[in-house]
Backbone bond lengths (Angstrom), bond angles and torsions (degrees), N, CA, C in turn:
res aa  C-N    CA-C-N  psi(-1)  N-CA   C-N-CA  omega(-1)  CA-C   N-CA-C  phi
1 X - - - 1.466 - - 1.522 109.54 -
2 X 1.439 108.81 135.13 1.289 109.31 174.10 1.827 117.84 -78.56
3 X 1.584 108.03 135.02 1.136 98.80 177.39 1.256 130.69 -138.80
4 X 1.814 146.70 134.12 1.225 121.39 -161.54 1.549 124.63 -45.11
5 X 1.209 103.26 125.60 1.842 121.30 151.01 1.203 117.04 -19.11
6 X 1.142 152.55 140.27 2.054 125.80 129.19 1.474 83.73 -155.96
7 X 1.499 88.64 156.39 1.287 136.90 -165.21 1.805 97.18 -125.49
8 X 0.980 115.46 87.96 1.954 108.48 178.02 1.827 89.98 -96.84
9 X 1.589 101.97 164.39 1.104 111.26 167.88 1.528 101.81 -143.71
10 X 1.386 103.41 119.27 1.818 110.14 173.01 1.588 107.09 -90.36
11 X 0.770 116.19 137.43 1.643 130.12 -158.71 1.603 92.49 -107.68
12 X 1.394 114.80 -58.24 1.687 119.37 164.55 1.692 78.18 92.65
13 X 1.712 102.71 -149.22 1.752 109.01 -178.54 1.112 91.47 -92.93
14 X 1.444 120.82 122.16 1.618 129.97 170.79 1.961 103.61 176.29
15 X 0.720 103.40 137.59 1.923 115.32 177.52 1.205 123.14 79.80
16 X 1.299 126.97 71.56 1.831 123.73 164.91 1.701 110.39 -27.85
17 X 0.927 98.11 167.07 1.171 114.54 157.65 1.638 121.32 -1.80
18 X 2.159 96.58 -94.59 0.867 101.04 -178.73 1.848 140.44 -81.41
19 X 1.406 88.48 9.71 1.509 103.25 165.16 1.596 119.04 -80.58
20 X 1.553 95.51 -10.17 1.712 86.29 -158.10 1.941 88.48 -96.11
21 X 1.313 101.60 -16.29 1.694 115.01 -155.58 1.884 75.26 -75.17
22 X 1.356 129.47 -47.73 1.813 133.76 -155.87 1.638 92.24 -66.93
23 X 1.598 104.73 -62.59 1.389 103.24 -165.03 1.400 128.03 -60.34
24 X 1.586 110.28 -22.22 1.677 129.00 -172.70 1.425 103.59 -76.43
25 X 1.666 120.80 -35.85 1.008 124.03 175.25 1.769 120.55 -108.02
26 X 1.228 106.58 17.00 1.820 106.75 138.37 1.061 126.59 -99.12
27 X 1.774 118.42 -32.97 1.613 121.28 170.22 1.339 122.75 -65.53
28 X 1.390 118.55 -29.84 1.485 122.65 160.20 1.808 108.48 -61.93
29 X 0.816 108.71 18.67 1.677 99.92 -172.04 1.780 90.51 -118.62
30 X 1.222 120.45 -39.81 1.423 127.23 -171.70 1.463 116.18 -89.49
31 X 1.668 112.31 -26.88 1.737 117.46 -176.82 1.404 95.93 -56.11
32 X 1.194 101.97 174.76 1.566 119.87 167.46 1.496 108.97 -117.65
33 X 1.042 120.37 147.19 1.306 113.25 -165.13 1.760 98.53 -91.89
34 X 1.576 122.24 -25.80 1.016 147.20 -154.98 1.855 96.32 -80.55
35 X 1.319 101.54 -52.54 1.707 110.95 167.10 1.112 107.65 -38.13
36 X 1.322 113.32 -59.65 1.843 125.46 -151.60 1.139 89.08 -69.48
37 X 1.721 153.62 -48.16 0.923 137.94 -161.20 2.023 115.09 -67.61
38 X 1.714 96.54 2.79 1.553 89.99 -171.14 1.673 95.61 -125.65
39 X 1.299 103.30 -23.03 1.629 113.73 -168.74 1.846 89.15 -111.10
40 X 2.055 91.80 126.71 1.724 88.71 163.88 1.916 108.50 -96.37
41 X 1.351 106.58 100.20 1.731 124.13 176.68 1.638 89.20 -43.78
42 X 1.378 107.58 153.81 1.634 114.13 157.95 1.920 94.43 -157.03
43 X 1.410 102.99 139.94 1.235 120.95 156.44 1.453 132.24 -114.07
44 X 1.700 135.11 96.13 0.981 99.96 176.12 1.820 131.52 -118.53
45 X 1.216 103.72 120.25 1.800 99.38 -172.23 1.204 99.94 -75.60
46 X 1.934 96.05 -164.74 1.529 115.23 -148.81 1.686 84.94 -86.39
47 X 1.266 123.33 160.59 1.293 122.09 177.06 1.485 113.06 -64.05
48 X 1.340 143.42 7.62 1.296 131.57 151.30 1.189 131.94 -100.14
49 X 1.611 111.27 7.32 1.315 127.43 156.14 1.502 103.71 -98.05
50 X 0.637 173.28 -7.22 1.503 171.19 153.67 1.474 99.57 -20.66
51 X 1.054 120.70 -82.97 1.669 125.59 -161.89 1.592 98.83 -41.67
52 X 1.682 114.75 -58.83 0.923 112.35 -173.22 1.831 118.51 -63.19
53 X 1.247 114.45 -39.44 1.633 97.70 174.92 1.152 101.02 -72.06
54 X 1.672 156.44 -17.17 1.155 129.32 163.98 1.859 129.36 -70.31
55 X 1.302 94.57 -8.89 1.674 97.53 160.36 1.272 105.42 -93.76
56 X 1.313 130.22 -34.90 1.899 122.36 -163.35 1.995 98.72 -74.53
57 X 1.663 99.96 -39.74 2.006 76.74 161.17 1.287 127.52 -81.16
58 X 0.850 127.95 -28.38 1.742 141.22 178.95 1.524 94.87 -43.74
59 X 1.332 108.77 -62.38 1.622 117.27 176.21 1.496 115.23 -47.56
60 X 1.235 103.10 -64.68 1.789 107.10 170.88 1.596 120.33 -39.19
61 X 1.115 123.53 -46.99 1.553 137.45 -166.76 1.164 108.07 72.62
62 X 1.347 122.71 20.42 1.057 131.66 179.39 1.729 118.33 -70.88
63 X 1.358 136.06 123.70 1.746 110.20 -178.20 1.755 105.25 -87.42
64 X 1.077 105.52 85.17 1.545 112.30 160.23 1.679 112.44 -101.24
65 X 0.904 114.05 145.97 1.860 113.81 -175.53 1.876 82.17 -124.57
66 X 1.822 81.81 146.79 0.944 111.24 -169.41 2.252 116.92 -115.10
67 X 0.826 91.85 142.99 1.337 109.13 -154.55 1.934 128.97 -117.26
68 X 1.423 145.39 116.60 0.830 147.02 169.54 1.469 133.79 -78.49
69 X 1.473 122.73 115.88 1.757 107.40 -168.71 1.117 109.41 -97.47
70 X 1.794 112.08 50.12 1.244 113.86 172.03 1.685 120.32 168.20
71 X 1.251 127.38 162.86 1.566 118.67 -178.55 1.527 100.07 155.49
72 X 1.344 104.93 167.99 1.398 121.01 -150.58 1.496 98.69 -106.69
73 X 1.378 114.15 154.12 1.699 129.20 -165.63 1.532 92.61 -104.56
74 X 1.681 127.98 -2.16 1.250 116.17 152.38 1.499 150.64 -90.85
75 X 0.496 124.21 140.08 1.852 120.25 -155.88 1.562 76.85 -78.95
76 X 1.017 164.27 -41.92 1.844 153.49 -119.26 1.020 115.48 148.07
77 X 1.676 110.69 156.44 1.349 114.58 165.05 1.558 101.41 132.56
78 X 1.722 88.13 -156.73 1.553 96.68 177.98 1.861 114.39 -104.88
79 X 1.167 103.96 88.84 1.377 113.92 -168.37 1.887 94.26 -123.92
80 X 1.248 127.56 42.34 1.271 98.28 172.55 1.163 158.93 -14.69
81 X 1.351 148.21 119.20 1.528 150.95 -161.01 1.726 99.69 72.79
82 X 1.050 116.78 2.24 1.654 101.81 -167.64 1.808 94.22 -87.30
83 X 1.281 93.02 164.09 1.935 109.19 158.02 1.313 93.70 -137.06
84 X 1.442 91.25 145.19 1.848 120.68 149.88 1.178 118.30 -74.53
85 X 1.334 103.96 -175.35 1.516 129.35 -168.25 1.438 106.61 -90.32
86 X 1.443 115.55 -28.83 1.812 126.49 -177.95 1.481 82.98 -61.87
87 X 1.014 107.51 -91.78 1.655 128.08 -177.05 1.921 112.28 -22.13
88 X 0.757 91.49 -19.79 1.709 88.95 -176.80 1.851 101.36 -103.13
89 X 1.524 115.53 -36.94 0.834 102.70 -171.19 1.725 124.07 -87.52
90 X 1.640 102.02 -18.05 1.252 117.90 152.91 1.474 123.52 -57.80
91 X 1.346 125.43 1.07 1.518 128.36 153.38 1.283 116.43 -105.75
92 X 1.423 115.38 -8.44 1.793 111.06 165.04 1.419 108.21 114.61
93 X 1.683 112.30 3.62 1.902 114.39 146.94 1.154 126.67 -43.81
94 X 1.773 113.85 116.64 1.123 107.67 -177.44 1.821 102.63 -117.69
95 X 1.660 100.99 -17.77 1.689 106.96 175.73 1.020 105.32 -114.56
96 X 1.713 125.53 153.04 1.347 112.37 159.09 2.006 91.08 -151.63
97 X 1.279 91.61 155.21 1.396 117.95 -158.42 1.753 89.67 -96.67
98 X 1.597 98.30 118.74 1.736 123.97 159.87 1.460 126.44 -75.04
99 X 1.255 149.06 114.08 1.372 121.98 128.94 2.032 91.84 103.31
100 X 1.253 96.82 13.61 1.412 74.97 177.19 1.713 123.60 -81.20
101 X 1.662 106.32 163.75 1.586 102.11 -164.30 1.481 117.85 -37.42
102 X 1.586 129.44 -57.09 0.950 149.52 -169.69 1.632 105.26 -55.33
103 X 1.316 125.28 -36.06 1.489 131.98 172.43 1.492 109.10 -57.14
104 X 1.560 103.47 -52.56 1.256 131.93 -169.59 1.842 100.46 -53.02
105 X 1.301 103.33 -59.49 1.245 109.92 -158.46 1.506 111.17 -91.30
106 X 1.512 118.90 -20.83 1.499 99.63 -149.02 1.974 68.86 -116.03
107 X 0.989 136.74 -12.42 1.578 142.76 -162.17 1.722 121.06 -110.75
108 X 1.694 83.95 -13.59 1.542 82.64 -170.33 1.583 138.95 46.58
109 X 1.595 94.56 40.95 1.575 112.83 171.85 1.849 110.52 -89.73
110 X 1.414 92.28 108.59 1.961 86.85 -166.14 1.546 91.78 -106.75
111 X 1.304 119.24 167.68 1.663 140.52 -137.88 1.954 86.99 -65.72
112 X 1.234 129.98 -28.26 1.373 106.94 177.33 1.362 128.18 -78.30
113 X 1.651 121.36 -29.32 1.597 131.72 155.41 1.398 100.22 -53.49
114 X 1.127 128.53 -41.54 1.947 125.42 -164.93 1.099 94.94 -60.10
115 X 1.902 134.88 -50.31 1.227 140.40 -165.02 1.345 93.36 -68.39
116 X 1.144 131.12 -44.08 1.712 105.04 -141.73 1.324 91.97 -75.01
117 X 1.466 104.57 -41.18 1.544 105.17 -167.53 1.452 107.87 -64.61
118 X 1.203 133.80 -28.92 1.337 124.97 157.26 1.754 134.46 -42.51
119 X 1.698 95.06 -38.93 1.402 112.44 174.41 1.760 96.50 -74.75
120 X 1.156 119.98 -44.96 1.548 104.53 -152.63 1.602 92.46 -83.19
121 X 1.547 128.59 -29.38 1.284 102.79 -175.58 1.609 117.15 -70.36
122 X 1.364 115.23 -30.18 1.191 129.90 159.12 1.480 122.74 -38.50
123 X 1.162 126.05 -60.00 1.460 118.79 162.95 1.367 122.03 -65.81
124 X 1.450 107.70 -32.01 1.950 91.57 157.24 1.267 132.36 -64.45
125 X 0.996 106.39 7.29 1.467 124.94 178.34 1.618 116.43 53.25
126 X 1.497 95.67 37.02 1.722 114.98 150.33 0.956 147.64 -117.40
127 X 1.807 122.57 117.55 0.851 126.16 -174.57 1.420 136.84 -34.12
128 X 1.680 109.81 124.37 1.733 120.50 -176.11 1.102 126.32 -82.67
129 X 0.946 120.00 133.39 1.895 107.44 170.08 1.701 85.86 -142.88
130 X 1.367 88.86 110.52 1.365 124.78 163.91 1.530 117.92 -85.66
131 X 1.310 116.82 129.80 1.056 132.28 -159.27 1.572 109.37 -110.99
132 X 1.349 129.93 158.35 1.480 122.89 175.90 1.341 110.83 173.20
133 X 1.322 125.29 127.09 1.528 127.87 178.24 1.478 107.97 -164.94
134 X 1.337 107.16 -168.63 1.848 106.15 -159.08 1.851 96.56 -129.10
135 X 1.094 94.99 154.64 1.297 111.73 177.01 1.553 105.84 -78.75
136 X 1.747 122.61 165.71 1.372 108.34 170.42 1.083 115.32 -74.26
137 X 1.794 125.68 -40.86 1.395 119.05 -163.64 2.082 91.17 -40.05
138 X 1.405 111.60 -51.82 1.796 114.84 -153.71 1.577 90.21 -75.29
139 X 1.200 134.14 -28.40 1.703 107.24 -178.04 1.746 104.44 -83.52
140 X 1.418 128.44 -8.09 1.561 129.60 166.96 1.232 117.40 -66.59
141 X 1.420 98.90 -27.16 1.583 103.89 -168.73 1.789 102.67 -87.22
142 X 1.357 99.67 -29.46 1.652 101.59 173.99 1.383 94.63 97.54
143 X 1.502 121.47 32.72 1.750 101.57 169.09 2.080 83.34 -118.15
144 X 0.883 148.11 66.57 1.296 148.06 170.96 1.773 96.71 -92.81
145 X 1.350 132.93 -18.38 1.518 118.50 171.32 0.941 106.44 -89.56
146 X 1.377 136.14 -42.39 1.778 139.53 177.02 1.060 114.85 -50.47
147 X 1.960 110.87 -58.70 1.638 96.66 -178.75 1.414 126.96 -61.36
148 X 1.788 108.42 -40.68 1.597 105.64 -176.03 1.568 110.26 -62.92
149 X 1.648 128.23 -31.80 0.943 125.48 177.09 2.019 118.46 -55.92
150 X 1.325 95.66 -19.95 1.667 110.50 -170.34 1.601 95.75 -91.88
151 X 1.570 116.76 -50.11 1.619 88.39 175.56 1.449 129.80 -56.67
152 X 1.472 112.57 -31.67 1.373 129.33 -177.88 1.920 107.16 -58.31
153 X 0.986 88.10 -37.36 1.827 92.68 -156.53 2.259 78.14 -75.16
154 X 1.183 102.42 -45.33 1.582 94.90 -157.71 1.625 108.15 -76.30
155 X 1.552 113.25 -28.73 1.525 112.96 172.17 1.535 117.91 -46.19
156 X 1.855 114.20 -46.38 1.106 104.28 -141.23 1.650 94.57 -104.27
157 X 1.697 107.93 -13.59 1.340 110.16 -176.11 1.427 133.70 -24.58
158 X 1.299 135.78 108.66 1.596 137.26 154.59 1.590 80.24 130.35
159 X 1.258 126.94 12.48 1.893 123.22 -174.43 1.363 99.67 -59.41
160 X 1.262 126.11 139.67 1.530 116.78 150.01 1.503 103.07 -139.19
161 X 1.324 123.20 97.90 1.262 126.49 -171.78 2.133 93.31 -154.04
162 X 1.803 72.62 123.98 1.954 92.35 176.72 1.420 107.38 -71.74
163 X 1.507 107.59 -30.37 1.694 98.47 -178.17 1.517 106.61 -111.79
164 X 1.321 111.22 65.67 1.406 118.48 174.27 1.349 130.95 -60.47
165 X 1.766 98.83 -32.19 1.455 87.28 -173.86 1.680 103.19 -101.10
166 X 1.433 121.48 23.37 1.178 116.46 166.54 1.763 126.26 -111.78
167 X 1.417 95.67 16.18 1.523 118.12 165.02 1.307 131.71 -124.43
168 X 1.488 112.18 -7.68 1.455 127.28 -174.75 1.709 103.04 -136.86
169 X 1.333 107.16 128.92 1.363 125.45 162.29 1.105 111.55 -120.93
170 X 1.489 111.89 140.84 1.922 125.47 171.06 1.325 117.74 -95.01
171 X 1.445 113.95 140.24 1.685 111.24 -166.31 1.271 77.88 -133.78
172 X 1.239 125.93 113.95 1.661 144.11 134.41 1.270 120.45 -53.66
173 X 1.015 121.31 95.21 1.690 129.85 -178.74 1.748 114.19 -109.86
174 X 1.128 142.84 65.58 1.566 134.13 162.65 1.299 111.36 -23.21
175 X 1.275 114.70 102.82 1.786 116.53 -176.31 1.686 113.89 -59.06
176 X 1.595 100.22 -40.37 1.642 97.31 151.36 1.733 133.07 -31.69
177 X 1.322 109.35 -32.35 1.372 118.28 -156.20 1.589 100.48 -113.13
178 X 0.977 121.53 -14.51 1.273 114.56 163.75 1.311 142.88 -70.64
179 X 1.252 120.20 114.43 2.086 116.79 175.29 1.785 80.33 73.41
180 X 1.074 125.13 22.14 2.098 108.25 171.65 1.027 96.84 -119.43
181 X 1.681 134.22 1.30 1.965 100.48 175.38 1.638 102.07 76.22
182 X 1.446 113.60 -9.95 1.570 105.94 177.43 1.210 87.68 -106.61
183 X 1.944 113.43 141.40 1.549 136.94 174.41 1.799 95.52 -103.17
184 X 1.528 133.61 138.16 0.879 128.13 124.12 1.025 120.22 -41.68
185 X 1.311 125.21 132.18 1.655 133.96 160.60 1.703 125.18 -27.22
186 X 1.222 119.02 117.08 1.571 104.22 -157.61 1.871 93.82 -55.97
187 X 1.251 111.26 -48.12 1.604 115.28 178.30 1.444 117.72 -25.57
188 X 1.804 91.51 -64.93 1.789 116.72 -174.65 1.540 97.38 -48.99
189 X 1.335 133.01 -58.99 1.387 130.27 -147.86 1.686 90.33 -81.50
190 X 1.132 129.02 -67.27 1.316 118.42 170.34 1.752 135.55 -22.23
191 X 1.410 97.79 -39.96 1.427 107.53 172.63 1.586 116.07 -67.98
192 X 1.504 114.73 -45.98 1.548 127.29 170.70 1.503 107.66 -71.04
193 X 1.149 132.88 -36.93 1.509 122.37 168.30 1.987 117.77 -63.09
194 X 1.720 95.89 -18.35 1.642 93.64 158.87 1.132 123.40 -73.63
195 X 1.816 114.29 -40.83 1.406 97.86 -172.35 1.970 103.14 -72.65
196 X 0.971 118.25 -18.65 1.789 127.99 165.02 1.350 79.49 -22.40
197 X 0.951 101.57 -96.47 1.690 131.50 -154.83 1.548 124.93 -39.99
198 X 1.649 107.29 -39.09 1.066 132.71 150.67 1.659 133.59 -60.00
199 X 1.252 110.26 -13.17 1.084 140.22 173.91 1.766 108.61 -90.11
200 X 1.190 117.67 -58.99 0.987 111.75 145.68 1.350 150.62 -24.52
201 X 1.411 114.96 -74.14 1.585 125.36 177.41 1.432 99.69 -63.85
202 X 1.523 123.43 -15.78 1.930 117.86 -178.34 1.731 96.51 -79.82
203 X 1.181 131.39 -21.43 1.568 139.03 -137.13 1.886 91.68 -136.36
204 X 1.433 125.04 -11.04 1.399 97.04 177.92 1.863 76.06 -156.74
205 X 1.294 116.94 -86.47 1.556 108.20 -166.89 1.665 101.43 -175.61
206 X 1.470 131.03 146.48 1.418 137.87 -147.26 1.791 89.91 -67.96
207 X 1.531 116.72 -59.10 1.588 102.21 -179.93 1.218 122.60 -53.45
208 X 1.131 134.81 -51.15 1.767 126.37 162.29 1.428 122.20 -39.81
209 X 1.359 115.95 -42.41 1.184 98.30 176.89 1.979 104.86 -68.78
210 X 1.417 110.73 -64.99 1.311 124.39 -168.65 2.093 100.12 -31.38
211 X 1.232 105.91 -30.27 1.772 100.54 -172.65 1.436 94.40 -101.88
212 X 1.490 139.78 19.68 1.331 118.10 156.29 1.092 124.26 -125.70
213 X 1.709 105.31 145.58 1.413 129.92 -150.48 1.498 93.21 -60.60
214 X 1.543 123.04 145.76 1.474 119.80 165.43 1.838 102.16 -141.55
215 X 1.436 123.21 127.07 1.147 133.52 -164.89 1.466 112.66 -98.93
216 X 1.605 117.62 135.22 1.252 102.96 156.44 1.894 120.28 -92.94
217 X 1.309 121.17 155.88 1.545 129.06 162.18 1.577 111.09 -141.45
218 X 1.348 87.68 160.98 1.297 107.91 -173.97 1.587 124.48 116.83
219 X 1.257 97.86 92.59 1.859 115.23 179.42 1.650 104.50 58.67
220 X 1.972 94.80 49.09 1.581 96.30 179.68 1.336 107.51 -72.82
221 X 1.222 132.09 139.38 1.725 116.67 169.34 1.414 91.59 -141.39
222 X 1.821 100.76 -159.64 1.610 98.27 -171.89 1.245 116.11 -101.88
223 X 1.181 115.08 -10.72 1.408 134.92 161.56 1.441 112.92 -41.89
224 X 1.380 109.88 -60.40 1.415 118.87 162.10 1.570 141.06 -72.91
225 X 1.159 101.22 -29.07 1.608 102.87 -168.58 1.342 130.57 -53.00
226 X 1.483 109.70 -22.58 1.767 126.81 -166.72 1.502 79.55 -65.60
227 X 1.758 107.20 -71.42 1.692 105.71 -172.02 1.767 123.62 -14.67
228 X 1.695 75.46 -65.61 1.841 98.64 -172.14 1.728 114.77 -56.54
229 X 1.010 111.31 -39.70 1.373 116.16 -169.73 1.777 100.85 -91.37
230 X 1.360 120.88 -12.20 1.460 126.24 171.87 1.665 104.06 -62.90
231 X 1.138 127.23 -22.21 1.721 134.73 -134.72 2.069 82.96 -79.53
232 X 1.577 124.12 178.21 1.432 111.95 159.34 1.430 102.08 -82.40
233 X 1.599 130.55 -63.42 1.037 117.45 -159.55 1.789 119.28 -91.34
234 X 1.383 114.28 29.48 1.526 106.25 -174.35 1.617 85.09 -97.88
235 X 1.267 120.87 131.80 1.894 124.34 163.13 1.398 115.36 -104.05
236 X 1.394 125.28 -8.36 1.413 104.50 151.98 2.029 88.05 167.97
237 X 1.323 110.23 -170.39 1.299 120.85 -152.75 1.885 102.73 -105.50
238 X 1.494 89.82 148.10 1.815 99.97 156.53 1.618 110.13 -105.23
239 X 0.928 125.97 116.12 1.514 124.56 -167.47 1.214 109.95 -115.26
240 X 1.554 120.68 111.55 1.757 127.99 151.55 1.357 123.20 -49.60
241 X 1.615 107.07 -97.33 1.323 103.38 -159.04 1.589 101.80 -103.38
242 X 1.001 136.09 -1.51 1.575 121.09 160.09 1.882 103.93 -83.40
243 X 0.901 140.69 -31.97 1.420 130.16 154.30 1.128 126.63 -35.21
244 X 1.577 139.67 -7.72 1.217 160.01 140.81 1.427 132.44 -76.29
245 X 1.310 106.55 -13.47 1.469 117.55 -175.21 1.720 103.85 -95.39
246 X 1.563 132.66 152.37 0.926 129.20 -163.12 1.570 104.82 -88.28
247 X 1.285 103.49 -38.50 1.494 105.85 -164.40 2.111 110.37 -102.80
248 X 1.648 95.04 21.57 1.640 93.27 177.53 1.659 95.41 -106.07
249 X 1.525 96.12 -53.21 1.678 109.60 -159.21 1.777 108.53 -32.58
250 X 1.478 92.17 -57.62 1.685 97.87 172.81 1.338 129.63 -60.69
251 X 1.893 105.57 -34.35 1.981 90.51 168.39 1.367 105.06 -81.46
252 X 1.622 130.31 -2.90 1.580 114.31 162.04 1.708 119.76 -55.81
253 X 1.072 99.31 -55.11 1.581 117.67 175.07 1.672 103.99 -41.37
254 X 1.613 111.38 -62.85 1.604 103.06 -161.85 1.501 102.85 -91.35
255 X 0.813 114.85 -3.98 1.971 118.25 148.93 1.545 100.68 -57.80
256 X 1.115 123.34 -62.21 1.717 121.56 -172.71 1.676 96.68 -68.10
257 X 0.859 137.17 -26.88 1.305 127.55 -155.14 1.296 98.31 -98.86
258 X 1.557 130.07 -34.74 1.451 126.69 179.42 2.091 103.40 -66.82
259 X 1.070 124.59 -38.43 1.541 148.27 172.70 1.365 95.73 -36.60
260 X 0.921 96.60 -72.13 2.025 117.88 -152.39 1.715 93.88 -65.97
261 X 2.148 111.44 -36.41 1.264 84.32 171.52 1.580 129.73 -70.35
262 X 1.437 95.42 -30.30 1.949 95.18 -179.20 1.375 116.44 -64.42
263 X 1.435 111.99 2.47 1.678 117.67 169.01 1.674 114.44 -97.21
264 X 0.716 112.99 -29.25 1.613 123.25 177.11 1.546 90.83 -79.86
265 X 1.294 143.89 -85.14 1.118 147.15 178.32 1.526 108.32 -33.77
């Protein structure tokens, strides 16, 4: 089954303003516009660059969608420092990133905040990409299918949505493999993005899973990506710190875009 491409880029804390205004408008100089029509690009900065990368693509004409690595499971109130989903999408958020490790760990967002925020980005009618992977101590021990299978089952819990796999994407991230210069095995990560998937069709039905996008991350660069995006079930990348670089972000993209053609073909 053919399935969307993407190329996300998590920016994490990195680019004011006017870094994001330099870089948006050199990488628009290198994308292909021809890619984008096969690969869905996503960028998402720190929430005070937001406004501004949604004018620096607007300007480009470039179709990159733009994205938040973060927001609150409350509609209002007294939640200090938080933003909503109104608020994000009133600057031109159309993705925003769930449950990733670093939330998990350094934020203390445990599998019932992951849900809500799954439910509430979901009814804003923005696209999820839910995130989930294992620490090393848990892939040494050999439970690395149980746990990712347990974030999955607990992210999406109480879901009832027919077009599931066209609002929710899975980003497999090995917390081991992140920001360390260590790659999961393009093989290894492929094999755990089956039981993803498999996890799935047990939890909703075999075509939903088979039509939704599931991502690999972790020390994606360009060095690697042909590998990664060669795999059957990897459909495209969560990207740290080469998603910031001028001259990777774009051969990430036409790495996905050369892929997606040998799938159409």
């Amino acid at each position: 089954m053919s399935r969307k491409k993407i190329i996300a880029g998590n920016w994490k804390l990195n680019m004011n303003q006017a870094e994001t205004q330099s870089f948006l408008n050199e990488v628009s100089k290198k994308l292909n516009q021809n890619d984008l029509t096969q690969v869905q690009a996503l960028v998402c900065p720190t929430f005070t660059s937001l406004a501004t990368a949604a004018t620096a693509i607007k300007e480009s004409g470039l179709t990159i969608a733009l994205g938040a690595q973060n927001f609150s499971q409350h509609k209002s109130g007294a939640y200090t420092g938080e933003i909503n989903t109104e608020m994000l999408k009133e600057i031109g958020v159309t993705h925003v990133l769930v449950g990733h490790s670093e939330r998990r760990e350094h934020f203390s967002e445990d599998d019932s905040i992951i849900n809500d925020k799954v439910k509430t980005g979901i009814e804003a009618g923005l696209q999820v990409i839910l995130c989930c992977g294992e620490s090393e101590a848990t892939r040494e021990s050999g439970e690395t299918d149980a746990w990712v299978a347990g974030q999955i089952e607990a992210g999406i819990k109480g879901l009832e949505l027919n077009d599931f796999a066209s609002r929710i994407t899975i980003a497999y991230e090995p917390i081991w493999a992140i920001g360390t210069g260590k790659v999961c095995d393009s093989a290894e990560a492929n094999r755990v993005i089956k039981v993803i998937r498999a996890k799935l069709a047990e939890l909703l039905d075999q075509t939903t899973a088979d039509a939704t996008s599931i991502l690999y991350g972790g020390s994606v660069k360009s060095s690697n990506i042909d590998e990664i995006m060669g795999q059957s079930d990897i459909d495209g990348a969560l990207v740290g710190g080469a998603s910031i670089k001028v001259e990777e972000f774009p051969a990430l993209v036409a790495s996905a875009a050369r892929e997606a053609s040998k799938t159409v073909a």
